[in-house]
TINUTI-995771 format. One record per residue (C-alpha): residue number from 1; x, y, z negated; residue in one letter. Coordinates in nm, 2 decimals, always signed. Each point is the difference from the previous one (the first is absolute). Example, Ala and Ser with C-alpha at 12.3 -4.5 7.8 and 13.67 -1.06 7.14 Angstrom:
@num=1 | xx=+1.23 | yy=-0.45 | zz=-0.78 | residuo=A
@num=2 | xx=+0.14 | yy=+0.34 | zz=+0.07 | residuo=S
END
This chain:
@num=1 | xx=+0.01 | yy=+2.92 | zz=+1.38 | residuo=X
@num=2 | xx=+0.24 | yy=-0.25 | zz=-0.08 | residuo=X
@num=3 | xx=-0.12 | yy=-0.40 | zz=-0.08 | residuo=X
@num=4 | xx=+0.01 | yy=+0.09 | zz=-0.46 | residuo=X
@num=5 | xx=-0.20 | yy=+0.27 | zz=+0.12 | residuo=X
@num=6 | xx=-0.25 | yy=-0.17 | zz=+0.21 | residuo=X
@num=7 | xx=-0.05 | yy=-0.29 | zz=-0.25 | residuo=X
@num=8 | xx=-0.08 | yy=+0.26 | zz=-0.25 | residuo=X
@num=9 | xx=-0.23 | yy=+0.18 | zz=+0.14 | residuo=X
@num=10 | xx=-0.21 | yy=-0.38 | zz=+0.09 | residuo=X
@num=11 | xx=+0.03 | yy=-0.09 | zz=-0.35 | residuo=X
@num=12 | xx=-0.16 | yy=+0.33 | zz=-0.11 | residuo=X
@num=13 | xx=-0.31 | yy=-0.07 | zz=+0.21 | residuo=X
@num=14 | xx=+0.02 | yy=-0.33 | zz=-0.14 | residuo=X
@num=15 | xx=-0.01 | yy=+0.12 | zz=-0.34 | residuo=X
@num=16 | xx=-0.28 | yy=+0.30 | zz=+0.05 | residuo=X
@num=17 | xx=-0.20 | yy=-0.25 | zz=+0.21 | residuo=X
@num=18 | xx=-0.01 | yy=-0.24 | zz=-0.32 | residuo=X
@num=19 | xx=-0.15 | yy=+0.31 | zz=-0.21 | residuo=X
@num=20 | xx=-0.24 | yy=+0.06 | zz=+0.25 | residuo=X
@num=21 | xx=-0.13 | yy=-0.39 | zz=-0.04 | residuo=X
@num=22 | xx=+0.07 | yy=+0.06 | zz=-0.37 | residuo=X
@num=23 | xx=+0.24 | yy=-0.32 | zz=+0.01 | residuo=X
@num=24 | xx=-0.25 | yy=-0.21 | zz=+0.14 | residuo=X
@num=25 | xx=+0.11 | yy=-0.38 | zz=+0.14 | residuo=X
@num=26 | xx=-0.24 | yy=+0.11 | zz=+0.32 | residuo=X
@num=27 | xx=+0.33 | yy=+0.07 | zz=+0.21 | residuo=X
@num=28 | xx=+0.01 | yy=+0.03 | zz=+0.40 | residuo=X
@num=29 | xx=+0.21 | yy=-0.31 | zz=+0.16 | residuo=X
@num=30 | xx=+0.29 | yy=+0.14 | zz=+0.16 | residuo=X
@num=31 | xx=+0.31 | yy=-0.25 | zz=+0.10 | residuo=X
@num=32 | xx=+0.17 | yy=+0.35 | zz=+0.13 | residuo=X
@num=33 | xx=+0.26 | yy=+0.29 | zz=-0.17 | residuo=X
@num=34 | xx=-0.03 | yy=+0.07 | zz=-0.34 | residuo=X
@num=35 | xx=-0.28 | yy=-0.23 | zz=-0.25 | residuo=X
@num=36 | xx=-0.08 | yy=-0.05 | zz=-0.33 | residuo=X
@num=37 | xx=+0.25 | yy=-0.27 | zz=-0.15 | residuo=X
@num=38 | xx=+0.04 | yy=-0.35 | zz=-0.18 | residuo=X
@num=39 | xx=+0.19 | yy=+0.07 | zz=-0.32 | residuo=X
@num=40 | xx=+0.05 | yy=-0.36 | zz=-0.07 | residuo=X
@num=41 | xx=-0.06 | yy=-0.34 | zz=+0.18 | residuo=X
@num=42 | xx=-0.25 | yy=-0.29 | zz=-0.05 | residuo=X
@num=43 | xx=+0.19 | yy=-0.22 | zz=+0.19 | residuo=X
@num=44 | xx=+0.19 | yy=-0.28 | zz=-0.22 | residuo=X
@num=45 | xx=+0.33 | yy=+0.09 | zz=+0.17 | residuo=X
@num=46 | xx=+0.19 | yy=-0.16 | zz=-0.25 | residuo=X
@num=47 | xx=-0.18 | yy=-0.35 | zz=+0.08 | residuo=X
@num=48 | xx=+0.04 | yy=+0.03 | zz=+0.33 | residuo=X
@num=49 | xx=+0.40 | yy=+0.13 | zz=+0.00 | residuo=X
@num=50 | xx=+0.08 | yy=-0.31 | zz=-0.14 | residuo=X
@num=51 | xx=-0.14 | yy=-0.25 | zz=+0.25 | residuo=X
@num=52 | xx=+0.35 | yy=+0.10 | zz=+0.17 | residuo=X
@num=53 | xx=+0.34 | yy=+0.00 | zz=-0.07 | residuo=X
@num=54 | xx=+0.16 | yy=+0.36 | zz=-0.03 | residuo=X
@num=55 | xx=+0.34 | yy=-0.07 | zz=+0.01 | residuo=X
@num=56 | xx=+0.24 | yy=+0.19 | zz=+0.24 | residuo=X
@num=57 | xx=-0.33 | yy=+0.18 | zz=+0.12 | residuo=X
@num=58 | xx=+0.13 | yy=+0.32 | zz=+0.07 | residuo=X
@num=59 | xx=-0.25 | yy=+0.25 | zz=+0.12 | residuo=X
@num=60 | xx=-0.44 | yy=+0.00 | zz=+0.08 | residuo=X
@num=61 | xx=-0.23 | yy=+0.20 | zz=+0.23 | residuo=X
@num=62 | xx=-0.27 | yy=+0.07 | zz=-0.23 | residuo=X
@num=63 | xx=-0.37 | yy=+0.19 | zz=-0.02 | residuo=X
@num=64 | xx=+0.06 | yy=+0.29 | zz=-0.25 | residuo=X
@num=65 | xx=-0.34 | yy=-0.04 | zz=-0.16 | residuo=X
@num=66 | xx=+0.02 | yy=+0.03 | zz=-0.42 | residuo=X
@num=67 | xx=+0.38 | yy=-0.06 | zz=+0.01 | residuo=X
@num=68 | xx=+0.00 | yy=-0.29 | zz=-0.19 | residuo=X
@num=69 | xx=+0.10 | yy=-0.24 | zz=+0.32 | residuo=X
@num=70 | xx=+0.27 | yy=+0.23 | zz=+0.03 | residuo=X
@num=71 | xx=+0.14 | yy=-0.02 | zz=-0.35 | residuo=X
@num=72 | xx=-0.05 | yy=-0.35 | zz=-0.03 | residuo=X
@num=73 | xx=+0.19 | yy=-0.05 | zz=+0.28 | residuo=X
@num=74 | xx=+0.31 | yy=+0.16 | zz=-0.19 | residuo=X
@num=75 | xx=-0.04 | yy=-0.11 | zz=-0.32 | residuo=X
@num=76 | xx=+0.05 | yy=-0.38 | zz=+0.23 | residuo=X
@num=77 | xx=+0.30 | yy=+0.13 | zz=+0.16 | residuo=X
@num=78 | xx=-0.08 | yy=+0.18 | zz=+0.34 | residuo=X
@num=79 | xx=+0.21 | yy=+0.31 | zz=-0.01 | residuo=X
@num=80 | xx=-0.13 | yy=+0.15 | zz=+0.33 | residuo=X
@num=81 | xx=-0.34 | yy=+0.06 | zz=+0.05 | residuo=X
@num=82 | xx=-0.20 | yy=+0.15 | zz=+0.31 | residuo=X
@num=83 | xx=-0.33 | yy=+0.15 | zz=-0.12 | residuo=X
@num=84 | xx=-0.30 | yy=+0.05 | zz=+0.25 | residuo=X
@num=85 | xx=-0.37 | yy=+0.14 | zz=-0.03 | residuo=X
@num=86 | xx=-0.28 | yy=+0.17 | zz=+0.17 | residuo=X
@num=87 | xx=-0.05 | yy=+0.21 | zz=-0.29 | residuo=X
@num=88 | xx=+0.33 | yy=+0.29 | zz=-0.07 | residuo=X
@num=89 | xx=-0.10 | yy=+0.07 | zz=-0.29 | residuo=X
@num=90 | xx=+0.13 | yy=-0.35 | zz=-0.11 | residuo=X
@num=91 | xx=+0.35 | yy=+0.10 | zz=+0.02 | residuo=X
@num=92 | xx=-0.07 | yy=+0.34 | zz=-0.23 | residuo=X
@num=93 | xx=-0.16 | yy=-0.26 | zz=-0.26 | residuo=X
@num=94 | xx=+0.26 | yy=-0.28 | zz=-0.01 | residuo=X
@num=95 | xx=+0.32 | yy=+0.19 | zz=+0.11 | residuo=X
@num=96 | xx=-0.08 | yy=+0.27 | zz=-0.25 | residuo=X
@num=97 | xx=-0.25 | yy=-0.10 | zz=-0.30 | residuo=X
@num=98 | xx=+0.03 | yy=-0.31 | zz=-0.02 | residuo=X
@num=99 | xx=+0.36 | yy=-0.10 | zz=-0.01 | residuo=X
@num=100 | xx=+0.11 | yy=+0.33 | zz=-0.20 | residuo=X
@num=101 | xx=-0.26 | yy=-0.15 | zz=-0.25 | residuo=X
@num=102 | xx=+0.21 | yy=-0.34 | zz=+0.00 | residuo=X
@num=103 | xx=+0.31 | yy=+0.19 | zz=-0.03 | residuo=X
@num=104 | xx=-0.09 | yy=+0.19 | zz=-0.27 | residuo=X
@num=105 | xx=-0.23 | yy=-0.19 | zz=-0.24 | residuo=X
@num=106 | xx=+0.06 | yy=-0.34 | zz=-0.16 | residuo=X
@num=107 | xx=-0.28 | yy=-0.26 | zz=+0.03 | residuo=X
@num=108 | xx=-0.25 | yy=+0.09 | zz=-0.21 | residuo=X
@num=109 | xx=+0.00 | yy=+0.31 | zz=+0.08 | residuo=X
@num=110 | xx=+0.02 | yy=-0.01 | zz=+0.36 | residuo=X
@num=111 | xx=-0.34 | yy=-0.25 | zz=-0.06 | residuo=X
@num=112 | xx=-0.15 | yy=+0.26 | zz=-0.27 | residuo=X
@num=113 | xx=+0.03 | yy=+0.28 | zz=+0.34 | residuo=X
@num=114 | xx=-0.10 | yy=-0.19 | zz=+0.22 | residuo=X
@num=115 | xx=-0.32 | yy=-0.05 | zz=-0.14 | residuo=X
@num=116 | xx=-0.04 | yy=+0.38 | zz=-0.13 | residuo=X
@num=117 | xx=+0.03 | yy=+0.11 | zz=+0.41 | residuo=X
@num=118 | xx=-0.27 | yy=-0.27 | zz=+0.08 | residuo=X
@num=119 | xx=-0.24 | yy=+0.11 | zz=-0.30 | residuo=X
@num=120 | xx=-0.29 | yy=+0.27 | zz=+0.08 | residuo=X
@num=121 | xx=+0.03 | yy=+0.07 | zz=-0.40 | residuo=X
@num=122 | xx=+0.37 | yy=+0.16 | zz=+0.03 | residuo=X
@num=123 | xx=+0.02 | yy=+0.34 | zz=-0.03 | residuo=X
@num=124 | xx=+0.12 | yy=+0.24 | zz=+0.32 | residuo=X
@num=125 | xx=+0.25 | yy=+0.14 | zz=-0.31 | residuo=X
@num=126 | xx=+0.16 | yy=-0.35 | zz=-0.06 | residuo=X
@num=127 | xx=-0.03 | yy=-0.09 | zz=+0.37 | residuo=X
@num=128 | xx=+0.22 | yy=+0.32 | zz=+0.09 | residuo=X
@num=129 | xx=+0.23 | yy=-0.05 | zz=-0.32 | residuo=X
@num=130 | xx=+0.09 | yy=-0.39 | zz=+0.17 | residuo=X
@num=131 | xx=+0.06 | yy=+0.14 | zz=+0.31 | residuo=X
@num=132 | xx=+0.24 | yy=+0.26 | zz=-0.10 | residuo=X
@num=133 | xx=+0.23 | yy=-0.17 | zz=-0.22 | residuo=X
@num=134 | xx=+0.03 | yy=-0.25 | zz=+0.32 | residuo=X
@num=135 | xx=+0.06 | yy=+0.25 | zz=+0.26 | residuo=X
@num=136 | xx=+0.41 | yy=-0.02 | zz=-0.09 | residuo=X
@num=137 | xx=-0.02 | yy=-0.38 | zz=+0.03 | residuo=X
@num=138 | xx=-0.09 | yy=+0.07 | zz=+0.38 | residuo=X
@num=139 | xx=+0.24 | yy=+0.05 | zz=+0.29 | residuo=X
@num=140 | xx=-0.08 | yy=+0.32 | zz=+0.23 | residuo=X
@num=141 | xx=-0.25 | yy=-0.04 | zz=+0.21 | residuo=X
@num=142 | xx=-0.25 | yy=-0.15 | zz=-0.24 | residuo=X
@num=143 | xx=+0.10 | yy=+0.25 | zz=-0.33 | residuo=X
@num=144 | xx=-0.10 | yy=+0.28 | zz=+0.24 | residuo=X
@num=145 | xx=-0.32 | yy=-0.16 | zz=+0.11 | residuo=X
@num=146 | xx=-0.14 | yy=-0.07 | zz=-0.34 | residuo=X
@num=147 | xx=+0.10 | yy=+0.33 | zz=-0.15 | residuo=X
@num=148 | xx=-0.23 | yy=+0.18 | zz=+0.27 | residuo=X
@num=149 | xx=-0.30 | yy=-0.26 | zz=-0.02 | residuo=X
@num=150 | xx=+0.02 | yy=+0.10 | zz=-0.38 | residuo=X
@num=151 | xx=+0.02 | yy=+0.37 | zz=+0.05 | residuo=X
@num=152 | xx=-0.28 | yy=-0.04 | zz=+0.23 | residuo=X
@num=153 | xx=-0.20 | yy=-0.24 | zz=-0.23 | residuo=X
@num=154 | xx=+0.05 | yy=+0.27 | zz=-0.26 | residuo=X
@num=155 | xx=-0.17 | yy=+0.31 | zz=+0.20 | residuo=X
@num=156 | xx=-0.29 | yy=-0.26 | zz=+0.12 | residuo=X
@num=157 | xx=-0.09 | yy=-0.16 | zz=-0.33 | residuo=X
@num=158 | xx=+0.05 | yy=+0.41 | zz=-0.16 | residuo=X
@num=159 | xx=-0.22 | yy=+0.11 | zz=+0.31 | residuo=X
@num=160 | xx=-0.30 | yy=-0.26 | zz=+0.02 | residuo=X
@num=161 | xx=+0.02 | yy=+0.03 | zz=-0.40 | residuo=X
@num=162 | xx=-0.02 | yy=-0.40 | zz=-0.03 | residuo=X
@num=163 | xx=+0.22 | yy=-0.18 | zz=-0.24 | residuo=X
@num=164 | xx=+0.05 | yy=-0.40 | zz=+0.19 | residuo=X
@num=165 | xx=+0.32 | yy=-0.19 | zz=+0.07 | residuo=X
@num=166 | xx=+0.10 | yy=+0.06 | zz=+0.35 | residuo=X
@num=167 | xx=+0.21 | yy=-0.29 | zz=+0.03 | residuo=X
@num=168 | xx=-0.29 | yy=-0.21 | zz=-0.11 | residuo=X
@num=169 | xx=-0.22 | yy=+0.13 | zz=+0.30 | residuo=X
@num=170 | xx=+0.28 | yy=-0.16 | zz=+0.27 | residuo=X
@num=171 | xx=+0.00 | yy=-0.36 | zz=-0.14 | residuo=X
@num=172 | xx=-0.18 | yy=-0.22 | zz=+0.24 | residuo=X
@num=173 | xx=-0.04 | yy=-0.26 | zz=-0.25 | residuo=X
@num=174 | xx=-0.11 | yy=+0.23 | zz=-0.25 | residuo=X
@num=175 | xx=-0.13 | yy=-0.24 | zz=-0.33 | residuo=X
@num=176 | xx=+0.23 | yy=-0.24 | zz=+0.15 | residuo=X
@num=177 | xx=+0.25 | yy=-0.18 | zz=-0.37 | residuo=X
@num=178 | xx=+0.34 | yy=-0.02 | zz=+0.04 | residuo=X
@num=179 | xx=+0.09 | yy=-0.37 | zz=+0.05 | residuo=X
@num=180 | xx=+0.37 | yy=-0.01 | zz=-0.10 | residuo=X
@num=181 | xx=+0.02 | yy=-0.43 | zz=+0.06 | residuo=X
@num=182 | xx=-0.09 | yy=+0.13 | zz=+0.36 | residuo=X
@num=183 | xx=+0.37 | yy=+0.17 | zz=+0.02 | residuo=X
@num=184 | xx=+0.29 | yy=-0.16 | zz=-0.07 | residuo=X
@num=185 | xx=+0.18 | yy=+0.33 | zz=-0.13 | residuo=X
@num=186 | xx=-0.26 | yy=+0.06 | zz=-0.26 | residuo=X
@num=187 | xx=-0.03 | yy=-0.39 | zz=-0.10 | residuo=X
@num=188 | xx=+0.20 | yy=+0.13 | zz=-0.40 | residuo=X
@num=189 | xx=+0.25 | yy=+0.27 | zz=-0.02 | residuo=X
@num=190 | xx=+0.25 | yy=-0.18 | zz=+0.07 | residuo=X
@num=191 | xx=-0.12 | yy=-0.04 | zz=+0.38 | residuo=X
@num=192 | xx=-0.04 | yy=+0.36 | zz=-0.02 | residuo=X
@num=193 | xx=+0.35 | yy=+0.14 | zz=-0.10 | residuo=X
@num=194 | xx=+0.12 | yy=-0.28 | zz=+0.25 | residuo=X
@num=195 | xx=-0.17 | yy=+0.15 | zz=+0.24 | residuo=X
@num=196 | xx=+0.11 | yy=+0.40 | zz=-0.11 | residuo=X
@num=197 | xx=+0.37 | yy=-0.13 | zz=+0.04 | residuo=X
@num=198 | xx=-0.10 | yy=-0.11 | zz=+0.40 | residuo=X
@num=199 | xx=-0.13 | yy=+0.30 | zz=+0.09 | residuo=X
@num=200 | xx=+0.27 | yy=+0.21 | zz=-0.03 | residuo=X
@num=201 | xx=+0.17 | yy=-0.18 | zz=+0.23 | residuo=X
@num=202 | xx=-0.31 | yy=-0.11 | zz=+0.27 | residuo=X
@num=203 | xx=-0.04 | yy=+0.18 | zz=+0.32 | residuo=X
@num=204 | xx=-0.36 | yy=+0.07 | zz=+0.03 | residuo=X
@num=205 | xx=-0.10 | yy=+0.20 | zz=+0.34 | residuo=X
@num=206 | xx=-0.34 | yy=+0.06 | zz=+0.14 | residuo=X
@num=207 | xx=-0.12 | yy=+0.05 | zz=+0.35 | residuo=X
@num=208 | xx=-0.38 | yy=+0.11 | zz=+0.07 | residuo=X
@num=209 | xx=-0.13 | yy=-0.29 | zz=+0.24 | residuo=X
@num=210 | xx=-0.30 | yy=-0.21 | zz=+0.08 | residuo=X
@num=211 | xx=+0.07 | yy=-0.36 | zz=-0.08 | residuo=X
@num=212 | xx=-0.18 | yy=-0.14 | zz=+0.33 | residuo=X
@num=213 | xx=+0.34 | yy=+0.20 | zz=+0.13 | residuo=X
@num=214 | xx=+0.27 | yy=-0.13 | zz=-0.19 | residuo=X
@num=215 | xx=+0.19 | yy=-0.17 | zz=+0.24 | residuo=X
@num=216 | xx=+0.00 | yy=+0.31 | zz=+0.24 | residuo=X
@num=217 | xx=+0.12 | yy=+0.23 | zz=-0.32 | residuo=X
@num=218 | xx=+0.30 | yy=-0.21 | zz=-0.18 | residuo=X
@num=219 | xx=+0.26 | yy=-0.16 | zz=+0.22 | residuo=X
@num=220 | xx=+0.20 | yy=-0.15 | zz=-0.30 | residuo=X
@num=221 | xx=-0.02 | yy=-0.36 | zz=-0.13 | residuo=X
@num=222 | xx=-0.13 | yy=-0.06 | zz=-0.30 | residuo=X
@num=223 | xx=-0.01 | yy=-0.32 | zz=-0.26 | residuo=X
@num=224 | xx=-0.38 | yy=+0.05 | zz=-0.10 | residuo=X
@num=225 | xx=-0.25 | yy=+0.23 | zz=+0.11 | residuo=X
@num=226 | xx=-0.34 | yy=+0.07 | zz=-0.20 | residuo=X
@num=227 | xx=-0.31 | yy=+0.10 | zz=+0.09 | residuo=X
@num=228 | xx=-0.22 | yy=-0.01 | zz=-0.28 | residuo=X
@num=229 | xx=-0.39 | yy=-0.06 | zz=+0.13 | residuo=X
@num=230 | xx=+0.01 | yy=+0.25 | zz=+0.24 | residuo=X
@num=231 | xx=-0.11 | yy=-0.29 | zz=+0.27 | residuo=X
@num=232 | xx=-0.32 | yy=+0.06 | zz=-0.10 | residuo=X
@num=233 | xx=-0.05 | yy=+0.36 | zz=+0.14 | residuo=X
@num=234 | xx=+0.15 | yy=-0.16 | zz=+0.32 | residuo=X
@num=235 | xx=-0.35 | yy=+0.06 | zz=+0.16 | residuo=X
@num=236 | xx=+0.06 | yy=+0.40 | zz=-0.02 | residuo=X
@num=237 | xx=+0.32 | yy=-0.04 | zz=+0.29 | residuo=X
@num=238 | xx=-0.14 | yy=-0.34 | zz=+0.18 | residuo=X
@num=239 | xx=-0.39 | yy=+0.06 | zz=-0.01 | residuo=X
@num=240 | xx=-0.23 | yy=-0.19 | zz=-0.24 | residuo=X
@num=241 | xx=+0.04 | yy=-0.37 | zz=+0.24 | residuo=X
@num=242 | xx=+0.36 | yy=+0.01 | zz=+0.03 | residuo=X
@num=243 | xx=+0.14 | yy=-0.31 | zz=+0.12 | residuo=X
@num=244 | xx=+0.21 | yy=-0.27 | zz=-0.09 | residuo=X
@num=245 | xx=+0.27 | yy=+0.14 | zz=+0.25 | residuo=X
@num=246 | xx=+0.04 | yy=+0.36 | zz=-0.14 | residuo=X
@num=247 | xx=+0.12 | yy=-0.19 | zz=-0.31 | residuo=X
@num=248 | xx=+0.20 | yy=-0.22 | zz=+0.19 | residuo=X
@num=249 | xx=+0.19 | yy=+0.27 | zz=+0.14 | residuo=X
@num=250 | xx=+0.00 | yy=+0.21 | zz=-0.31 | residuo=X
@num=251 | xx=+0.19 | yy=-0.33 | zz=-0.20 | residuo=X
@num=252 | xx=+0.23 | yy=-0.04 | zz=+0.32 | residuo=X
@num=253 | xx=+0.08 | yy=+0.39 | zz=-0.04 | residuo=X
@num=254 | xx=+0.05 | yy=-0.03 | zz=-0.31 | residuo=X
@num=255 | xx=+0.29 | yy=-0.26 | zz=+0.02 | residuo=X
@num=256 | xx=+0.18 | yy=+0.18 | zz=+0.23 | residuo=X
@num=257 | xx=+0.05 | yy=+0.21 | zz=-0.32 | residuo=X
@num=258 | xx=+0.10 | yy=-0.31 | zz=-0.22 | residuo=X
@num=259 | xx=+0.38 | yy=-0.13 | zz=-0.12 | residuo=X
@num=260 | xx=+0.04 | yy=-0.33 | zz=+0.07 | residuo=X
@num=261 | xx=-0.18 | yy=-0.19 | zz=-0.31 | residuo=X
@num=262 | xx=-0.21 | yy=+0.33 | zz=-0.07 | residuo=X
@num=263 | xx=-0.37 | yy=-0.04 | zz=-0.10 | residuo=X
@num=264 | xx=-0.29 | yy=+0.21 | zz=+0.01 | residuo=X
@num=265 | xx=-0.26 | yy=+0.03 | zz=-0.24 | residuo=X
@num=266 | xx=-0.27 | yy=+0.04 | zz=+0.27 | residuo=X
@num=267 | xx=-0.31 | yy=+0.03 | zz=-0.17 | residuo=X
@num=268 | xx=-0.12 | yy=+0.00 | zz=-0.39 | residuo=X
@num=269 | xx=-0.32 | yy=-0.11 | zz=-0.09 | residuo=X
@num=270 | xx=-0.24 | yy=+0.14 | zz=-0.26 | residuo=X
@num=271 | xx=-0.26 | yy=-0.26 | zz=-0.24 | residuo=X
@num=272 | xx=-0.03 | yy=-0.23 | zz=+0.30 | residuo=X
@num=273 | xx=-0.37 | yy=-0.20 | zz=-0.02 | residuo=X
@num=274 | xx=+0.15 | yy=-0.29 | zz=+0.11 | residuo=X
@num=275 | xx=+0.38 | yy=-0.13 | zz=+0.17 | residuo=X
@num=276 | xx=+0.11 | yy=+0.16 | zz=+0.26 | residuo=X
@num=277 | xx=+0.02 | yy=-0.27 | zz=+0.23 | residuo=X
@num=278 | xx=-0.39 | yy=-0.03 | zz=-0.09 | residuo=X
@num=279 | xx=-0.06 | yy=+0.42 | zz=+0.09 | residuo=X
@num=280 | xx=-0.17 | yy=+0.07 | zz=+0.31 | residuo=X
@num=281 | xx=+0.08 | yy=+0.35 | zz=-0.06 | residuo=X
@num=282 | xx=+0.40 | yy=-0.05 | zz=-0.03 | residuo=X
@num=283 | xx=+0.01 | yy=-0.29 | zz=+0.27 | residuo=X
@num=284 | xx=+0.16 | yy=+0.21 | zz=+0.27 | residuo=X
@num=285 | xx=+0.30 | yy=+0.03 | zz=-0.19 | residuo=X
@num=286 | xx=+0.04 | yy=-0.36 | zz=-0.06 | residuo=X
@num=287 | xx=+0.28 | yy=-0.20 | zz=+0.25 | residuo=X
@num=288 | xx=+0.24 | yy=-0.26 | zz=-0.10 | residuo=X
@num=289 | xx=+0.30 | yy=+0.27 | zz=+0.00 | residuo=X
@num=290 | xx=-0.14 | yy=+0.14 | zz=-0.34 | residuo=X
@num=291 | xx=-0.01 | yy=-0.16 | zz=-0.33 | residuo=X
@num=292 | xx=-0.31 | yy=+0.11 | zz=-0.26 | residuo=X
@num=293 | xx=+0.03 | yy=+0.04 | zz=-0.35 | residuo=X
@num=294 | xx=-0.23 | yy=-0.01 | zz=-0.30 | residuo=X
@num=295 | xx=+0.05 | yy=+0.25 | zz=-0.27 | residuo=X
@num=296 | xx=-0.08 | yy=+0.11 | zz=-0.34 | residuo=X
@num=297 | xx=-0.39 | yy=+0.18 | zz=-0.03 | residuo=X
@num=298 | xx=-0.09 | yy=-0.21 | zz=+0.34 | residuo=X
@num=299 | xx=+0.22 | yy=+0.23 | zz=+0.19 | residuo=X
@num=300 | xx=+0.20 | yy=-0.13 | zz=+0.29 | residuo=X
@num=301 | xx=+0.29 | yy=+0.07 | zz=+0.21 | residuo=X
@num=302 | xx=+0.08 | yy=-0.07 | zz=+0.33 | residuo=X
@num=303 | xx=+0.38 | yy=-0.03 | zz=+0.13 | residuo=X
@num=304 | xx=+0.19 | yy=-0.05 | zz=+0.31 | residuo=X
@num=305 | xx=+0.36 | yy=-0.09 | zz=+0.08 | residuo=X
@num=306 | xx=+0.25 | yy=+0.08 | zz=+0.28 | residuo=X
@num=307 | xx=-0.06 | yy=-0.23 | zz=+0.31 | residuo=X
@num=308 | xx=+0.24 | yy=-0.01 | zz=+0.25 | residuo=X
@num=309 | xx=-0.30 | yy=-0.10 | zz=+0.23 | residuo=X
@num=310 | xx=-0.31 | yy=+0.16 | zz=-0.12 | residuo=X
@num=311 | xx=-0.30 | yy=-0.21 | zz=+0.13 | residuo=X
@num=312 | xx=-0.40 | yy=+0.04 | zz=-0.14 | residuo=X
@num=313 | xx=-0.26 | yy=-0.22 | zz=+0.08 | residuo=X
END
């Protein structure tokens, strides 16, 4: 069975195993293969892009997640970018649906989808109408992918005689708004056809990989590499009392994989309590190598730049 097969067939079960639960939130943790998915970010990327000058940054190492790092990232200027993610089903999502949808539709309408494949009120009919009409905005192997996850849909929906939007049902942040000040691309349409001009021209490739494994996966240099929050689920590789040392090592990994001048966006924070300097909880990842920043909604970022001597406390 080749690999558009295989992710097929786990995106069925996927999709079955949401009927079963009746699109139910209750979903089993799994950081492995094929999950559910984030259809947009709440991180304030736009914010946090601009703490840093983009110019003559060429190319990023970045967690696939909603996309929306990724297509920030080109809308600023990075033509190459290497996408990476525990979850394959990622690459089917962004790769396929979500960047035919920026090709094809202008801003309000790409917004007015968006929020139609996120809403448990849109009908199967409308759902499969979308997908359709975007299947010749995708290159081969996603337009072959999404044809058969809507045959398939089809016969299941026909079969268990239930009448629900399917794409609803794989939306981690299902009831989650669209917050287009979050994204620099869909700041006004004029971000957005900025950004429709940079795509066809970006290189976007992803690679199934753990991020606690990045530096043993990509063996290019990058000027910025992003990792989202996923810091927080470090305690499913390094055990629940990781030490100060496995992120030592992981940061001096890490900048093995760094241009000179490149910058990681190490960790994002969601609605802090209090600074992060204050944060018992986030103290391990504090060292005078990093620089902390407050955001918008009391989010923050953390960021750290290319050492030529890396040394923590």
């Amino acid at each position: 069975m080749d690999e558009v097969m295989v992710a097929v067939e786990a995106v069925k079960k996927l999709i079955k195993e949401n009927i079963i639960r009746d699109y139910t939130l209750d979903r089993p943790t799994n950081f492995d293969g094929y999950q559910d998915l984030y259809y947009q970010t709440n991180e304030n990327i736009a914010e946090y892009l601009n703490l840093i000058d983009l110019t003559n940054k060429e190319n990023a190492l970045c967690v696939a997640g909603s996309g929306d790092q990724a297509f920030s990232l080109i809308y600023n200027g990075i033509k190459d970018i290497e996408l990476f993610d525990v979850n394959k089903f990622t690459e089917y999502f962004i790769l396929g649906i979500k960047k035919a949808m920026i090709l094809k539709y202008n801003y309000s309408e790409y917004i007015n989808v968006l929020n139609k494949l996120i809403s448990q009120m849109t009908m199967p009919s409308e759902i499969n109408e979308i997908l359709l009409d975007l299947l010749s905005y995708m290159e081969e192997p996603y337009k072959t992918f999404w044809q058969t996850i809507l045959d398939y849909n089809n016969h299941l929906q026909k079969e268990a005689k239930i009448n629900t939007n399917f794409m609803y049902g794989l939306n981690v942040n299902a009831g989650l708004k669209i917050i287009p000040q979050f994204c620099p691309y869909l700041e006004n349409d004029t971000n957005f056809n900025y950004l429709k001009e940079k795509l066809n021209t970006a290189n976007i490739h992803f690679k199934y990989c753990n991020a606690i494994n990045l530096a043993d996966t990509f063996h290019k240099k990058y000027d910025l590499i992003l990792l989202s929050n996923i810091l927080d689920y470090a305690y499913v590789y390094w055990g629940n009392n990781w030490h100060m040392q496995n992120l030592n090592n992981y940061i001096s990994d890490l900048q093995k994989l760094l241009k000179n001048n490149g910058i990681i966006f190490l960790h994002y924070i969601f609605y802090a309590s209090k600074p992060f300097h204050q944060s018992d909880f986030y103290k391990p990842y504090i060292d005078y190598n990093s620089e902390t920043y407050d955001l918008k909604y009391n989010h923050q970022i953390i960021l750290v730049r290319k050492q030529e001597s890396v040394k923590y406390i």
